[in-house]
C-alpha distance (Angstrom), angle and dihedral (degrees) to the residues before:
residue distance angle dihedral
X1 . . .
X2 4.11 . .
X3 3.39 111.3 .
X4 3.83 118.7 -162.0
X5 3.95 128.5 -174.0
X6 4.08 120.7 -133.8
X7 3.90 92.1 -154.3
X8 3.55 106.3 -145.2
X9 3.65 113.7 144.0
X10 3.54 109.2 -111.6
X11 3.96 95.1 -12.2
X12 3.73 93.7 58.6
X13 3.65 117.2 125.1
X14 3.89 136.5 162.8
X15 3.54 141.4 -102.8
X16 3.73 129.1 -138.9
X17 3.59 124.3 -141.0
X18 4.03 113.0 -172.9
X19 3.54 94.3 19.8
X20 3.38 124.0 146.5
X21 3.85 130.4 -129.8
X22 4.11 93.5 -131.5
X23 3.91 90.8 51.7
X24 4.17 94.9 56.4
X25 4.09 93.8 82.6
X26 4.22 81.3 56.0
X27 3.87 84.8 47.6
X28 3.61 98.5 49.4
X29 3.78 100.2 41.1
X30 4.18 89.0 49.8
X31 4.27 87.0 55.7
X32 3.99 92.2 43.6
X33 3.73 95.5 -103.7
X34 3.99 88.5 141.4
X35 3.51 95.3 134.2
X36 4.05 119.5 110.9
X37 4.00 114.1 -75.7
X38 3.93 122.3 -125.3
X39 3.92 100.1 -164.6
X40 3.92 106.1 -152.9
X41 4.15 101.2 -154.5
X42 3.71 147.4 142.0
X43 3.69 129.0 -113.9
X44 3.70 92.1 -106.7
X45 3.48 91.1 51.4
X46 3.35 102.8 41.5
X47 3.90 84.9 57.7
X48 3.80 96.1 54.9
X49 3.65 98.8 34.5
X50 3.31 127.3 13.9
X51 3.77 101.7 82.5
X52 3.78 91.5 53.5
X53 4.10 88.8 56.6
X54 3.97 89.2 37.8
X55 4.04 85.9 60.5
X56 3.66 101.7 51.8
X57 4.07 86.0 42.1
X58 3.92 93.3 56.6
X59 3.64 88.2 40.3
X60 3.57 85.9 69.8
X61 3.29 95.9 40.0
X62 3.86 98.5 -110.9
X63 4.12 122.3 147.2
X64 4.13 115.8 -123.0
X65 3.70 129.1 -159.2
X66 3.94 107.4 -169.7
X67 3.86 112.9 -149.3
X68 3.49 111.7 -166.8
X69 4.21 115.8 -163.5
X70 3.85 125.0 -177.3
X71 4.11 114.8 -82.1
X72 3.82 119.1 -116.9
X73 3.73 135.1 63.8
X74 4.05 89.0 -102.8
X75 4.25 84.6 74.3
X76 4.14 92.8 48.9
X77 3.69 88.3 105.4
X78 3.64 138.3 118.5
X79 3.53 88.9 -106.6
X80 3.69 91.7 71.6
X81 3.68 89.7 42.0
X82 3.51 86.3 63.8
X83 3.85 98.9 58.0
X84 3.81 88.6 55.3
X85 3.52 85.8 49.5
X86 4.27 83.0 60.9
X87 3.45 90.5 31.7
X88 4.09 94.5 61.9
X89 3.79 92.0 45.0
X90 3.35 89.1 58.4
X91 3.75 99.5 48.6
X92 3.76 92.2 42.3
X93 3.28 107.7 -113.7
X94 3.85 122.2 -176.4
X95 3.77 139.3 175.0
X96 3.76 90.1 -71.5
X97 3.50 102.4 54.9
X98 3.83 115.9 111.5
X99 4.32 112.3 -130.9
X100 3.84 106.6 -142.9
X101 4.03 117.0 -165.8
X102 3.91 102.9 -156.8
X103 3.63 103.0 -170.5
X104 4.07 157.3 26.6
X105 3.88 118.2 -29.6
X106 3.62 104.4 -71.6
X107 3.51 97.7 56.5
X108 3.93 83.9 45.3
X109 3.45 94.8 46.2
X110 4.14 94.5 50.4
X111 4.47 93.5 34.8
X112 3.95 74.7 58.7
X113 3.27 108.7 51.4
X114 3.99 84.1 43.1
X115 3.52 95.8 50.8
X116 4.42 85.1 43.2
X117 3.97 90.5 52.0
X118 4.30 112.1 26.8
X119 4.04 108.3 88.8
X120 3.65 85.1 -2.6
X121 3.84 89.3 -71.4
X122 3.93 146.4 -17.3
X123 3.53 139.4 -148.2
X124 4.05 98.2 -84.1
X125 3.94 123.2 -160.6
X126 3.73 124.5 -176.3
X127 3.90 120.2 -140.3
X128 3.66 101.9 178.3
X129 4.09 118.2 -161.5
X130 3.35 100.8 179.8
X131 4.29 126.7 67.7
X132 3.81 86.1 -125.6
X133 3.78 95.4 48.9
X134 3.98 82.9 43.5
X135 3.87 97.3 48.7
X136 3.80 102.4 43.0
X137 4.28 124.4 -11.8
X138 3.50 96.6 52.7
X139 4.16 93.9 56.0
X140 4.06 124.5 52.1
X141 4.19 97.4 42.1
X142 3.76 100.4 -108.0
X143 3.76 102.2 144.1
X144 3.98 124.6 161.9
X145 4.26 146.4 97.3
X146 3.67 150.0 -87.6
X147 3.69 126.1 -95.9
X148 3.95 112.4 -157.1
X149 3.80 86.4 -113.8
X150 4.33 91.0 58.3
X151 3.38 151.0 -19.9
X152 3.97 124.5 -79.6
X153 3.87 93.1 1.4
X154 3.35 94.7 147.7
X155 3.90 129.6 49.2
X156 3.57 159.9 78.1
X157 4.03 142.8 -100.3
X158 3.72 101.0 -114.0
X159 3.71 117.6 164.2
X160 3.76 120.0 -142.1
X161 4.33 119.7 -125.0
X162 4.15 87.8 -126.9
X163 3.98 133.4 -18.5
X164 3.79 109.4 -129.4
X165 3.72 119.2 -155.8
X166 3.75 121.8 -164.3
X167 4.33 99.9 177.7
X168 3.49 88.3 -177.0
X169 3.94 90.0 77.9
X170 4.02 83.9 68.7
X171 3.60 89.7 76.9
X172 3.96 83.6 72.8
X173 3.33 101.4 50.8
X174 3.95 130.5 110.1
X175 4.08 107.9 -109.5
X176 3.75 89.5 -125.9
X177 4.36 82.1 59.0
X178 3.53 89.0 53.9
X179 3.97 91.7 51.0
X180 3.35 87.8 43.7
X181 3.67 100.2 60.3
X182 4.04 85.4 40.7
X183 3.64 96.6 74.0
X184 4.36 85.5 62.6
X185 3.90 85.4 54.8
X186 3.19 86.5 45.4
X187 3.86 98.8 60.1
X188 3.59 92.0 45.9
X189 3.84 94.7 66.6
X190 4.17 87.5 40.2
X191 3.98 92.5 56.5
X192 3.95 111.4 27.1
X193 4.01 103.1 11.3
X194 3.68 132.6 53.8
X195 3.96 95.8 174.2
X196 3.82 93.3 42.2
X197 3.88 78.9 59.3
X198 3.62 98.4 50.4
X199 3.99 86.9 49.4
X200 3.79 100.4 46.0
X201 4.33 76.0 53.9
X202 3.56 100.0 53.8
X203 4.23 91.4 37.9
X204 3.95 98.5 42.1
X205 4.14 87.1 48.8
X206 4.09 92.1 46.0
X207 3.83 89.4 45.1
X208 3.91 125.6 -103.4
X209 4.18 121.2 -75.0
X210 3.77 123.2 -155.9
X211 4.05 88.5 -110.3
X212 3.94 91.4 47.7
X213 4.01 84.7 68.4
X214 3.90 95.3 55.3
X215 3.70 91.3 49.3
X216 4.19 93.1 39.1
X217 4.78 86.2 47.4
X218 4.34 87.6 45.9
X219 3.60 93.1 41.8
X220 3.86 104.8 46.8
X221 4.35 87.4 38.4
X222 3.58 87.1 57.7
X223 4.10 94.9 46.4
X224 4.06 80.0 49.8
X225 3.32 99.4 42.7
X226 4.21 94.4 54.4
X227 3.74 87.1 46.4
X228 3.74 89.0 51.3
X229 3.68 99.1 51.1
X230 4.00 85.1 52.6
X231 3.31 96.8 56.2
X232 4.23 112.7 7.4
X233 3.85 92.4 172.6
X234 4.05 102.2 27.7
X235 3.72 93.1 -114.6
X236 3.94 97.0 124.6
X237 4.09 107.5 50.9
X238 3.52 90.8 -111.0
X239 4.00 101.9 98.3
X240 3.79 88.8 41.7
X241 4.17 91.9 91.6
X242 3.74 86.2 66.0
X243 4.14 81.4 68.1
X244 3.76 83.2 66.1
X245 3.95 98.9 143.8
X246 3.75 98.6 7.7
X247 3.32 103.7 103.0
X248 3.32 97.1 68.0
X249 3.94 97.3 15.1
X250 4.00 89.4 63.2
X251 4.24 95.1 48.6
X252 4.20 85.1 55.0
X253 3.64 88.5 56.1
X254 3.58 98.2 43.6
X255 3.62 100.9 50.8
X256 4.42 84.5 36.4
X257 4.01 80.2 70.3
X258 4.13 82.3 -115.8
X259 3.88 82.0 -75.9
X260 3.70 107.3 83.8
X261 3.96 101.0 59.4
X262 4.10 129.8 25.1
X263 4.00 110.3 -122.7
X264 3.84 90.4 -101.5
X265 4.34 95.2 49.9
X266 3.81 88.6 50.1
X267 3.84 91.7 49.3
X268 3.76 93.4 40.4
X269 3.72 84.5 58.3
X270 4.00 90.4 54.8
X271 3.75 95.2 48.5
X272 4.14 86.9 53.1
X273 4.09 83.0 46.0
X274 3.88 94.1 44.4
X275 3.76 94.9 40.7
X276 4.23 86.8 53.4
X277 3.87 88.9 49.1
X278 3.69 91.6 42.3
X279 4.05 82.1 54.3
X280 3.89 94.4 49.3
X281 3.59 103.6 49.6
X282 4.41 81.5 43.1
X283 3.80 98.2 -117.7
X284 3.68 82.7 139.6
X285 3.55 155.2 -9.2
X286 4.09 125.5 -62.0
X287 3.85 83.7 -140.2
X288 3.85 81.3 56.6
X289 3.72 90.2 51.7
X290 3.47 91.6 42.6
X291 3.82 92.2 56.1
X292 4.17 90.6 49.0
X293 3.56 90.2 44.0
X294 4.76 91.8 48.1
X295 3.49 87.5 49.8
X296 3.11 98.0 53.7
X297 3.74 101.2 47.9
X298 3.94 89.2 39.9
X299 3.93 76.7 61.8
X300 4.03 86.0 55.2
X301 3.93 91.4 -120.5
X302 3.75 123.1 136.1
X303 3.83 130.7 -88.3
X304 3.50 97.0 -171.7
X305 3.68 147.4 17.3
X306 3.96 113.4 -86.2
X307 3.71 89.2 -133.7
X308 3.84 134.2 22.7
X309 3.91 116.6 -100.3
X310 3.45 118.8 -158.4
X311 3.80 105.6 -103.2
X312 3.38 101.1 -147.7
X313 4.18 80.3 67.7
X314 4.06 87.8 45.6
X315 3.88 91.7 52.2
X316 4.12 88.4 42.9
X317 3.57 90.6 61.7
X318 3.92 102.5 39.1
X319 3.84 87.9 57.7
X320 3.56 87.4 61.7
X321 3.94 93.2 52.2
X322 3.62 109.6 121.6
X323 3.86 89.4 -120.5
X324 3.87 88.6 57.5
X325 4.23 97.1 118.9
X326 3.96 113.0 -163.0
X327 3.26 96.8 -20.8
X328 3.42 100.6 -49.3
X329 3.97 135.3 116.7
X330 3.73 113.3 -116.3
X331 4.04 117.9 -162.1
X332 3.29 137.6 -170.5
X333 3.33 112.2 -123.1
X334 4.08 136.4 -172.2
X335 3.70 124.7 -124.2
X336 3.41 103.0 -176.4
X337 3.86 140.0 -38.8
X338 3.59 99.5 -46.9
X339 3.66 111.0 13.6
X340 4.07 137.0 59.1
X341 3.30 140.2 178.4
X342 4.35 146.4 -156.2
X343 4.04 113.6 -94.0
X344 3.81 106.0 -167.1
X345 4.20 111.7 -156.2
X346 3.60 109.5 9.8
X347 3.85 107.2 179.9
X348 3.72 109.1 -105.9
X349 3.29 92.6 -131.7
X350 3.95 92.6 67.3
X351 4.22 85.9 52.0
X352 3.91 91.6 50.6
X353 4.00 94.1 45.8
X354 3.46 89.1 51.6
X355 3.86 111.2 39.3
X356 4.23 82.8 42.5
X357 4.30 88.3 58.5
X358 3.93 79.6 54.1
């Protein structure tokens, strides 16, 4: 089992990488976390997993509560916050109880922003099912909810007492999932390292292996983790590059409804986007585009958007992005294989040319 520090002063914590889900009551009794357990979960979820964690929790002699919300990104909204709200005053809860998000990263991102906000905040522990939750929501404390005008509007930095990481649980997962959550690993090797790059190239064309995950999850938590430590709360322009793709990735699945596109298509589309506009102002290479862009469709992501969008609607809703600045549309942008960088004010009309030829 990899074990890899988020160094944070006193609100560091670890994550777990070949974990399993029937070992996490042993974890959370040995770090104090005796207190009773309000599992935040889908149905589907709940179905495949929960008993296994529910065993190794009464093993140890530790109470659960299962709350189960509605699956897809269209229900990460503070409605549903509100029913766990009700849903943890009826089970009790106090200060000591332990909030456990069993799933992908909505069901992180809302059992967060719970755990951030209910009694003025609980213990929180991520147990990501998904390899998107795995590679990227589940680490770095952002937790929150869409408004109808964009994505993860609302919310708080709220770092998690340990991320457990059961890889196992891929086996279970839908192939498009598991492409899904490649475009994250993806942007790791594009913004912070050139040789994870040139691996995730040589692995993604011979085809996955079960050990290539373990090695992809430690690698890309570690990447996160440094830029984390840098930057916990995104104040400093150093945990902007992990917004590689965002910009642009977040307005296609606002104005999809959060039903057209998974999180990792609609950012796979931005790094294609950003790589082009990186190419037009010359910040690098087309060949260096070209590689981005190969990977990424060796990966069997998108490149494009399957039908045109008005981009007067596109540039409506990246002005609202939170990491809009004055007014002004701030992108992240590649440099080279294994580094990036934050362009403030690129003309629109460069973003339209280029997302259009797409």
């Amino acid at each position: 089992m990899n074990r890899i520090i988020v160094n944070l002063a006193e609100r560091s914590y670890p994550i777990y990488v070949g974990a399993r889900l029937e070992n996490l009551g042993r974890e959370l009794s040995r770090t104090g976390l005796t207190g009773r357990v309000f599992v935040v979960t889908n149905p589907k979820i709940k179905k495949l997993y929960y008993q296994r964690l529910l065993r190794g929790l009464k093993a140890r002699g530790l109470e659960a509560v299962c709350a189960v919300i509605p699956d897809g990104e269209k229900y990460k909204t503070l409605k549903t916050v509100e029913k766990l709200y009700a849903m943890a005053l009826k089970a009790g809860l106090d200060r000591k109880s332990v909030v456990v998000a069993l799933g992908g990263g909505v069901v992180g991102d809302i059992a967060g922003f719970f755990a951030a906000t209910y009694l003025r905040g609980l213990a929180f522990v991520q147990v990501p099912t998904t390899l998107l939750a795995m590679v990227d929501s589940s680490v770095g404390g952002k937790t929150g909810v869409d408004l109808k005008e964009g994505k993860n509007l609302v919310g708080a930095f709220y770092q998690p007492k340990l991320v457990w990481i059961d890889e196992t649980v891929l086996g279970t997962l839908p192939p498009r999932h598991i492409r899904n959550g490649l475009s994250e690993v993806i942007k790791y090797g594009v913004i912070k390292d050139a040789g994870f790059f040139s691996y995730l190239e040589k692995s993604v064309e011979r085809g996955l292996k079960a050990a290539d995950y373990v090695k992809i999850i430690s690698v890309s938590c570690r990447i996160k983790a440094s830029v984390v430590k840098e930057d916990e709360y995104e104040t400093r322009g150093k945990r902007e590059i992990l917004n590689f793709g965002h910009t642009f990735g977040h307005a296609v699945e606002t104005l999809s409804g959060y039903s057209g596109y998974l999180h990792g298509e609609a950012v796979a589309i931005g790094m294609a986007v950003a790589s082009d506009i990186a190419v037009k102002l010359k910040i690098i290479s087309c060949p260096t585009a070209m590689r981005i862009k190969n990977l990424l469709k060796l990966a069997g992501l998108p490149l494009g958007l399957d039908r045109p969008r008005p981009f007067k609607q596109i540039l409506e809703v990246m002005l609202r992005d939170k990491k809009t600045l004055g007014g002004k549309l701030r992108f992240v942008l590649p440099r080279g294989i294994g580094k990036a960088g934050v362009y403030s004010g690129i003309d629109p009309r460069v973003i339209k040319e280029v997302s259009e030829a797409l």
